[in-house]
N, C-alpha and C positions, 0 to 999 in steps of 0.2 A: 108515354112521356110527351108532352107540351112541347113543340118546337114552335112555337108562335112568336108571329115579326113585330114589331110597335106598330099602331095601324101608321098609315104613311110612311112607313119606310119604302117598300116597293110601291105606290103608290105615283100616277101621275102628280111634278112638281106643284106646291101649294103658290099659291098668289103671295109668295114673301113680299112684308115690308123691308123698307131701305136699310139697307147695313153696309152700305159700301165703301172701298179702302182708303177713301178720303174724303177729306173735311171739307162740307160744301156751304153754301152760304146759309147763313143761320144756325149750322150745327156749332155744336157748344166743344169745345177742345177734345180731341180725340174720341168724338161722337160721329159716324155715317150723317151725309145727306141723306134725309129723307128723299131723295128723285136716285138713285141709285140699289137697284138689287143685290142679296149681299152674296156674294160668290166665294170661292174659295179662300181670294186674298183677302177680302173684307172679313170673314168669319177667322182664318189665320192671324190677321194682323187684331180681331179681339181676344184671343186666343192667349199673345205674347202681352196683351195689355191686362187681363188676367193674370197671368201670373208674373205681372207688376208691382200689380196692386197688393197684392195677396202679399208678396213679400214685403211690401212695405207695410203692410198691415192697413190699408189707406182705401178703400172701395172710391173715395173719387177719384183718382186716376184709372178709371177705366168705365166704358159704358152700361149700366145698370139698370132697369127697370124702377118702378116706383117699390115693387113687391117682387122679392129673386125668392122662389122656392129653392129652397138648402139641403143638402143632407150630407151627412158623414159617416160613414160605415153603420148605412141603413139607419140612422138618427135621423128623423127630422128635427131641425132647428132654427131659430132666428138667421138672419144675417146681416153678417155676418160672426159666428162665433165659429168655436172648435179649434183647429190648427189656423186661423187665420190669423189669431191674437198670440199663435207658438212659437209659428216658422223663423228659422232664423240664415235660412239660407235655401235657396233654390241651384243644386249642382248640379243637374244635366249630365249628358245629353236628351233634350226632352226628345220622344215623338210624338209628333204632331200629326192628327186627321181631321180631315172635314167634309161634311158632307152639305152642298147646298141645295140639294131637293129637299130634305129633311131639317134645314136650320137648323142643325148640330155641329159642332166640333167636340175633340177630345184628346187629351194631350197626359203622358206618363214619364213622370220625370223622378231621377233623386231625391232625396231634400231633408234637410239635417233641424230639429227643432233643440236649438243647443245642440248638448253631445248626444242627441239621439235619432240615430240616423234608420232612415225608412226611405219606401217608393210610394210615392203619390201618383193617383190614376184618377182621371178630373170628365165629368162631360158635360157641357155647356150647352145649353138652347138658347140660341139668338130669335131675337123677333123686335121689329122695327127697331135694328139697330142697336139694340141692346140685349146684355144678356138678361134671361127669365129665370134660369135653373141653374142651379150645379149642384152635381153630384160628385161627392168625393168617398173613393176607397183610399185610403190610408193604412200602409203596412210598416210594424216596428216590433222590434223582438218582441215576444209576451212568453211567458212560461207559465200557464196555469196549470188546470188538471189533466188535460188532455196536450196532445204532442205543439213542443212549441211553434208558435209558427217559422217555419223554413225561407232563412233570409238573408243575402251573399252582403258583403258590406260593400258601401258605396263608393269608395277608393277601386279608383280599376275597373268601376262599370263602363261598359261599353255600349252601345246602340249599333245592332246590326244596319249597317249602307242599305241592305235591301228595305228598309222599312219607308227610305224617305225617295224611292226613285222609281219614279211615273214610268209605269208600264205601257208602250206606246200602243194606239186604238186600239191597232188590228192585231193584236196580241190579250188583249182584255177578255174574262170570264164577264157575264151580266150580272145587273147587282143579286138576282135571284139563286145564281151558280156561289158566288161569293157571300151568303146567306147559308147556303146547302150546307158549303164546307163547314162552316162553323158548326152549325148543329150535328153534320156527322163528327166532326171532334168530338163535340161531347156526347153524340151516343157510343162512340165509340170509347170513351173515358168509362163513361157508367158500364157498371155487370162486366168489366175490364175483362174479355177471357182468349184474349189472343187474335179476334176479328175485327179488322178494318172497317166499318159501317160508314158510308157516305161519302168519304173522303180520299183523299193519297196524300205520301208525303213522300217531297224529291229528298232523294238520298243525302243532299246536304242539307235540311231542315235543321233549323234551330231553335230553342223554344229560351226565352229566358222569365222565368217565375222569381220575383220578388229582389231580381241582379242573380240570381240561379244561373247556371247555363246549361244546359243540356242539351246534347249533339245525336243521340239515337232518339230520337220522338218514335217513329215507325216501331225500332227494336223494343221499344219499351212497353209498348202496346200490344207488341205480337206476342211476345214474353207473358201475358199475364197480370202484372207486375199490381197492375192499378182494381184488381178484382175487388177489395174493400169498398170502392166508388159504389153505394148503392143506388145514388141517385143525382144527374145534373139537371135545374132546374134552368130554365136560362130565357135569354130575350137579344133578340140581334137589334142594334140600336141606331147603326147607324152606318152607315158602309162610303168608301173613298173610293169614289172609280177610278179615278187617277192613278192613284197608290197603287189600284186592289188591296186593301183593306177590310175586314170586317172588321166590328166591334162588338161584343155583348158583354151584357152583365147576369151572373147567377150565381149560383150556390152548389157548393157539391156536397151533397148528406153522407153523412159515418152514420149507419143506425149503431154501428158497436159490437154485432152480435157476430160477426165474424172472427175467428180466433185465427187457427192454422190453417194453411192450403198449401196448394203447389201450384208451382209455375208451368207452363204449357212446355215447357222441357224435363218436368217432374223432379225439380228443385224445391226443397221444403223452404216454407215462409211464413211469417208471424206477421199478421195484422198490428198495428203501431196504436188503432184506435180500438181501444177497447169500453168507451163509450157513446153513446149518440153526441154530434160535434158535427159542425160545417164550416166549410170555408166561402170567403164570398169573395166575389172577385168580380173585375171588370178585366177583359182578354180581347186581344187583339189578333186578326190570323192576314197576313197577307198570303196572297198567291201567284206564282210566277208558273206559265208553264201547265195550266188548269191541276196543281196540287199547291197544296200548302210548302211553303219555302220559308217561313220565319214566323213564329210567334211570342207575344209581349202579354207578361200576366203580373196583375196586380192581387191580391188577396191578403185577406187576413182571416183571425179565428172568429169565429159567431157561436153565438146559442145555437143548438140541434133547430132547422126549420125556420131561419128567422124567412121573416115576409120582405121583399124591401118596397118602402112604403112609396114609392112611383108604379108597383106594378099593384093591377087590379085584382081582388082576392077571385071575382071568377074566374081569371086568367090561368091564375098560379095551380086552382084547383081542377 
């Protein structure tokens, strides 16, 4: 299986242009100077003016390129279309990461389009001060043929504290260790059969999937539980050293052909997917303590094997 990083992610910092957290002479209303690199607060503070704009339905109040490459649950599209022309409300609490070696941010928040409420998971590429891309996973009830997608309501979401509080230096994993973890999550997700691969998780980990919460991550993994996982395809995108954060986006395969099993304590169980189906997602893993301590997952249903069309097809294969 593919555990491959975006080129530049672990990479020595790129020569960025300016995106910095304020308006400097000639820059145009809540646009960086150009003479300023864009750091955490300046990718942050495009971040919050993102999802301004968006809510307002409005792409001028926020910094834009000439050409924003778009996409929506693996759709590419103009921009701005999709939920941009939907949303009718942005409910929070968002989290927010960013990385400025890789001029990226990325932010998962509530958000109701009318009475229909879902979790938005967004990632942004900055370059000279404006944004170039976004990509949006977009999760909202569906019930088609296969299992609906699995999703808590948004009254009563919470944002675990650990997600937004800087882990001080000399307690920090490398962005390479904070890479690791993630990918052992999901080899450890796929061929689910009760072993830990790559990773640990502190006894109080928390994982919350689409406003989900669940409190045993480790137990649920030791358990079995997730053996139908044939396959996680994935891509780390962008990582918060500050935070410790990782971020990736992939797909987790149902081929289908798995019926009954047993759990690692020899508890009988029924596979839920009884057709090929994937779920695609953008997931978050902080770490506290070199194991995973909190993670944030966005997804929705897909076609069996979609491609998402930012990753390159030798990549994938």
């Amino acid at each position: 299986m593919n555990k491959f990083i975006t080129a530049g992610l672990l990479a020595p910092a790129l020569a960025l242009t300016a995106c910095g957290s304020g308006t400097g002479e000639g820059a145009a209303p809540g646009q960086a100077s150009p003479s300023v690199s864009c750091d955490k607060a300046c990718l942050e503070d495009i971040v919050a003016q993102y999802r301004a704009a968006y809510l307002a339905h409005d792409p001028v109040q926020a910094p834009f390129a000439d050409q924003v490459r778009y996409t929506e649950n693996n759709v590419e599209m103009p921009f701005p279309d999709g939920t941009w022309d939907t949303v009718t409300e942005d409910v929070g609490p968002a989290m927010v990461v960013s990385d400025p070696e890789t001029g990226q941010a990325a932010f998962v928040t509530p958000i109701r389009q009318r009475e229909i409420e879902g979790y938005l998971g967004v990632r942004l590429k900055v370059e000279g001060g404006k944004t170039t891309e976004a990509e949006h996973i977009i999760s909202t009830r569906r019930n088609l043929s296969s299992p609906p997608t699995p999703i808590a309501p948004i009254d009563g979401y919470e944002l675990d504290p650990l997600l937004d509080q800087i882990v001080p230096e000399d307690q920090r994993s490398t962005r390479e260790q904070l890479a690791a973890h993630a990918n052992g999550y999901f080899d450890t997700l796929q061929h689910n059969d009760g072993e830990i691969r790559g990773t640990c998780f502190l006894d109080s980990a928390i994982r919350r999937e689409n406003g989900m919460l669940f409190t045993d991550i480790k137990g649920g993994f030791e358990s079995g539980l997730y053996l139908f996982n044939n396959r996680v395809r994935r891509e780390v995108l962008l990582v918060d050293e500050e935070r410790q954060i990782a971020l990736a986006r992939g797909f987790i395969d149902h081929k289908g052909v798995l019926d009954t099993y047993e759990l690692t304590d020899g508890t009988p169980a029924k596979s839920i997917f009884q057709e090929p189906q994937s779920w695609a997602f953008l997931e978050a893993f902080k770490v506290n303590d070199g194991c995973i301590s909190s993670v944030v997952a966005t997804f929705y249903q897909a076609p069996y094997y979609t491609v998402s069309p930012w990753t390159a097809r030798d990549e994938e294969e």
